[in-house]
N, C-alpha and C positions, 0 to 999 in steps of 0.2 A: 480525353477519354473518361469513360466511369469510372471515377477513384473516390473513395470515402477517403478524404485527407487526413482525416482524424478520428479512427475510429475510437468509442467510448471505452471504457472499463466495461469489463465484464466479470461475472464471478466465474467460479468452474462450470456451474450447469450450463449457463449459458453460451460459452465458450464453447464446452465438449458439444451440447447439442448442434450445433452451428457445425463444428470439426465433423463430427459425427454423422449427419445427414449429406455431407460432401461426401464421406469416405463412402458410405450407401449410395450413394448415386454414381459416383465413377465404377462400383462392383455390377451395381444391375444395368449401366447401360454398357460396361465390356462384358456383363453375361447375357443381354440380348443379342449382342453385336456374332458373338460367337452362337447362340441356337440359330439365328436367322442367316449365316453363312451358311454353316453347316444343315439345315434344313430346306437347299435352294433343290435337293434331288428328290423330296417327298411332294414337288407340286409340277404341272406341267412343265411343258419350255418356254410357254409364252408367257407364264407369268414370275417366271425367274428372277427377270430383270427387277422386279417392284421388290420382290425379298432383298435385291444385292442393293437395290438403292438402301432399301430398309436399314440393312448392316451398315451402310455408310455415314446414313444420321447419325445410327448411337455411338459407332468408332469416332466420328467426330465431336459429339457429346461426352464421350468416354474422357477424352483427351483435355477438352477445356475447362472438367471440372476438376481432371486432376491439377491441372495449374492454377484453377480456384483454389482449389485447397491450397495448395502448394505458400501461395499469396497471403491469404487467412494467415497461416501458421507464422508466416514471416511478420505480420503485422504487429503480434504478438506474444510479449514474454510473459511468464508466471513468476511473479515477486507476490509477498508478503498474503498470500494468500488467493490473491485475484488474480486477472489477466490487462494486461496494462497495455498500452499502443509501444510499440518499439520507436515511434517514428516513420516505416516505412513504410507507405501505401498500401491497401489492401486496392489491390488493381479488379476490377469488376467488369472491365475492358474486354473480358474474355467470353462474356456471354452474350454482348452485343456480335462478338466476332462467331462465335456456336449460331445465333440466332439467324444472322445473315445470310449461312450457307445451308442451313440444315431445314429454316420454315420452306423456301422454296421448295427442298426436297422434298419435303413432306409432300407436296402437294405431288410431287411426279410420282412417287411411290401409290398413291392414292387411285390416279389417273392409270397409271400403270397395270394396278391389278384388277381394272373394270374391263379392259379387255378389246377395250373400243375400237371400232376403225377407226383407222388414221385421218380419215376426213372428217371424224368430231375428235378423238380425243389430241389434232395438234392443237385444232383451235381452242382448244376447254383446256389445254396445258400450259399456253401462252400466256391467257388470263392468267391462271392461276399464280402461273410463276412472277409473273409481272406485279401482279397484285399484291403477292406475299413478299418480294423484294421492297416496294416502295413503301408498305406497311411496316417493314423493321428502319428502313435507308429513312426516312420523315420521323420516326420516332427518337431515332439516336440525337437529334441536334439541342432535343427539349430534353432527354435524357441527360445531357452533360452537363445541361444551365445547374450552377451549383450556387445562388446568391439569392436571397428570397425576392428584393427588389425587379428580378425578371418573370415573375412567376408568372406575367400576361401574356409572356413570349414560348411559357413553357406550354401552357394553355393551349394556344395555338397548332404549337408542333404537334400535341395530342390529339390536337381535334383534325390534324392533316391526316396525321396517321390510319384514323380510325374511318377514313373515306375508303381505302384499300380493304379494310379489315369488313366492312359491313359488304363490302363489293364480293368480295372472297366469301363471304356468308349467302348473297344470294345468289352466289352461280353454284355452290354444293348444294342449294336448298329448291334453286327453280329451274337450272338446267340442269343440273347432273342428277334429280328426279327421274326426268324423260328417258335417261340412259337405265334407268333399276328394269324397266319392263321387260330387258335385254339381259338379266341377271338369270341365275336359276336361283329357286327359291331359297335354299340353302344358306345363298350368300347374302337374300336383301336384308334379311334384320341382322347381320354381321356392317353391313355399308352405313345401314342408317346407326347401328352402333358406332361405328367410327364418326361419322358424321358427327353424333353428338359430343364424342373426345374431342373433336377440334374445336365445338360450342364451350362445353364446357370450360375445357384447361385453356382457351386461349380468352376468354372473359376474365381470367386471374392477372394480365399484364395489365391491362387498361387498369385494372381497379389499385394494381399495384403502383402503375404509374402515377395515378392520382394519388395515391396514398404520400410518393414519394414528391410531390407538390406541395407537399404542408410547411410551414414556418420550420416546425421543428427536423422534418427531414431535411429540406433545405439548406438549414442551418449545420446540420452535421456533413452533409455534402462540402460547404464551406470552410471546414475546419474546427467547428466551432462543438467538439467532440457530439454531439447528438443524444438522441434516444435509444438507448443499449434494448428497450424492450421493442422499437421500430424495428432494427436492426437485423434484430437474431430473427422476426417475424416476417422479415422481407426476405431474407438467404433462405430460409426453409421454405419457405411458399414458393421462391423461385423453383428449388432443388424439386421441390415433389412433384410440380406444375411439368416442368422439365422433364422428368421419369414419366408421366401418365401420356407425353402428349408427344414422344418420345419411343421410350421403349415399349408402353402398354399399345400404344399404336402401331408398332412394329410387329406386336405379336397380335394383332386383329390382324392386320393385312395377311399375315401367315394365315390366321383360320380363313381368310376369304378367298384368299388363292386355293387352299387347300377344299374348300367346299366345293370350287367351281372346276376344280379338278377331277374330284366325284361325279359330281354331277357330269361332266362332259366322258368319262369315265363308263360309269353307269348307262349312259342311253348308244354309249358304242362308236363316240366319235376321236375318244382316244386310246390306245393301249399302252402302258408302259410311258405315259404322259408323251408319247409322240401320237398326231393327228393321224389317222388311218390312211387317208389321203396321203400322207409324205411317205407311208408304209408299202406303196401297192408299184 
């Protein structure tokens, strides 16, 4: 599993900032988790479902960075000033296991509140989810290599990974296009804003992956206490990368449910977010 075996010295800043941007991210993804529950009765019924998956990323995000933190803390005691390794693994195991269950979702929540027939959006969910699974399942094996001497092999894993990931890029960019026509206006530049959160914040892993390819990451991977300024730059980039692409995304899908609710609202095909048709 991802374990820093050795993590370095730290001083207080860097330690609290590190603590500190855990404890912020376990608060804002169980305060998305709870608006996007509780906000499943301000949108249609059809597009409910993409809000409660919504809730279910961040509840499960919520959860694994509490045990990130949790891990963190354990790794390290305050002596003579500083923050010192206790000896016990800062286990990082937990965001591979967040990443596994929650990217797939992403993409169902996504699929979910476009609204599609069933006869494009199983086939465009299938991809996605498929894609997003073997994207995280191919990256974890180069993620674990902790010895610089493998770093061909890690290479490798990376460039496996990033087949799923550029795949998943052209079915949001050249099929799930075709589907915007079918949107009401309201919601396209809300879609193509999401769009761009999952370009964006998912371009921070590969770069972080690579980043965690260098002699000197590798070597802290190893044991071999590492780069404390690596370090605290990888946990926060993860953290915030995490939140934007996470819960920021959780609350688009809310304003895109909620546009296309208006909109269907508005020209008289629903009332009270039930279809007139289910009414008569």
């Amino acid at each position: 599993m991802t374990v820093l075996a050795n993590v370095p010295i730290l001083d207080v800043f860097q330690y609290n900032l590190v603590d500190n941007i855990f404890s912020f991210t376990v608060a804002a993804m169980g305060a998305a988790a709870f608006f996007l529950y509780n906000s499943r009765s301000q949108v249609a019924l059809r597009f409910r479902p993409a809000l409660l998956v919504s809730g279910l990323v961040v509840s499960i995000a919520c959860y694994h960075y509490f045990m990130i933190r949790h891990s963190w803390q354990d790794a390290y005691e305050f002596a003579a000033g500083k923050y010192s390794p206790t000896g016990k693994s800062f286990n990082d195991f937990y965001r591979y296991a967040d990443w596994i269950l929650t990217v797939p979702l992403l993409m169902v929540e996504l699929v979910a509140v476009l609204g599609l027939t069933k006869a494009v959006s199983r086939p465009l969910l299938g991809k996605l989810v498929i894609a997003a699974a073997l994207m995280i399942g191919l990256g974890y094996p180069g993620e674990v290599i902790s010895t610089p001497d493998r770093w061909t092999e890690r290479v490798i894993w990376g460039a496996l990974s990033c087949i799923p990931f550029f795949y998943i890029l052209y079915v949001l960019w050249v099929e799930l296009t075709k589907s915007l026509d079918t949107q009401p206006e309201q919601a396209k530049k809300l879609i193509g804003m999401a769009r761009m959160v999952i370009l964006i914040t998912w371009s921070f892993y590969p770069i972080a992956y690579a980043l965690g390819g260098t002699t000197a990451a590798l070597t802290a991977k190893a044991g071999g206490g590492g780069d404390a300024n690596y370090v605290v730059a990888l946990q926060i980039g993860y953290a915030l990368a995490d939140i934007t692409a996470k819960a920021g995304f959780g609350i688009l899908i809310y304003f895109i449910a909620r546009a296309k609710t208006d909109a269907l609202t508005e020209s008289g095909e629903l009332v009270d977010g039930v279809p007139v048709a289910a009414l008569a």
